[in-house]
Each structure stands twice: as structure tokens, then as C-alpha cells.
N, C-alpha and C positions, 0 to 999 in steps of 0.2 A: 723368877722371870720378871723382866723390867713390864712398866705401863707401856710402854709403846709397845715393847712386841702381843704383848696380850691384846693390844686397842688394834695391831694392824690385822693379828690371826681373826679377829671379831667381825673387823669388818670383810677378812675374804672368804670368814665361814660365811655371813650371810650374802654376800654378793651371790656365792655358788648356787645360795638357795633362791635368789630371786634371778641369776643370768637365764636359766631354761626359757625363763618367760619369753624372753626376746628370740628363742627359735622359729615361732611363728610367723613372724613379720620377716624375720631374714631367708625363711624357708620362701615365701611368697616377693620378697626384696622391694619391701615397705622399709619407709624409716630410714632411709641412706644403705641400706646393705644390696646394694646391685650389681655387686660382682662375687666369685667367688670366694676371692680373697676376704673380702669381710666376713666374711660364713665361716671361714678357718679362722682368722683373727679372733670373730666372738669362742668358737669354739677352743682356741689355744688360752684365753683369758677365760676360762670358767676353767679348766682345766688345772690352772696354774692357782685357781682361788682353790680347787678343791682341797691341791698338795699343801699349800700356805693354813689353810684352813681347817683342817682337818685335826689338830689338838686342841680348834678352839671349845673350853671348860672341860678337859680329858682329868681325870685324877691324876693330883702328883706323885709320884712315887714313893714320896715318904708319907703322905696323908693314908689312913684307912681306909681299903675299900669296901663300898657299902652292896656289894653283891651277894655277899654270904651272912642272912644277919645273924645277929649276935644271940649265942645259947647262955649267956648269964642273963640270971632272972634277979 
């Protein structure tokens, strides 16, 4: 997997994890969110970070997974 798509999955793993914040103020339509349509917009961009987002640091397929450990002593 190239540096960029690793650096773009990164930043819309955590975008996802910090867009919630902004539900509050577009719930009450603080901030510029005073119509509907921005309340779907935020809601279709966290959406869209989760699907992007969601392999960012997943084990590769070929690496060993570390779920079952290891019975040699």
C-alpha cells in the first residue's frame, strides 16, 4: 500500500472520530449549519470518512495475526 493512500485512510479514520463533535452545534445550527442541508452534508462526510477510514492500521494479510498467541515456549 502506497504513503498516500495510508496518509489519506489516516486522516479519514480520524476525522470520523472527531466529525461527531460537530453534531451539537448543527443540531442547535451554531457554526454556519442553518439549514438542513448542512446537517446531511456533515452527516454524508463522516459517513464517507467512516467507509475510507475503516482499514486505517487493519493487519495485512500476509503479516501474522496477533489474536491467537503463540503456544511455542
Amino acid at each position: 500500500m502506497s504513503k498516500a493512500i495510508a496518509g489519506v485512510r489516516a486522516a479519514a479514520f480520524w476525522a470520523a472520530v472527531v466529525l461527531p463533535l460537530a453534531y451539537v452545534p448543527a443540531a442547535y445550527g451554531a457554526m454556519g449549519f442553518g439549514g438542513a442541508w448542512s446537517a446531511l452534508a456533515l452527516i454524508a462526510v463522516h459517513a464517507a470518512c467512516v467507509v475510507i477510514g475503516h482499514e486505517h492500521n487493519a493487519p495485512s494479510s500476509d503479516a501474522p495475526s496477533n489474536d491467537v498467541p503463540s503456544t511455542n515456549a
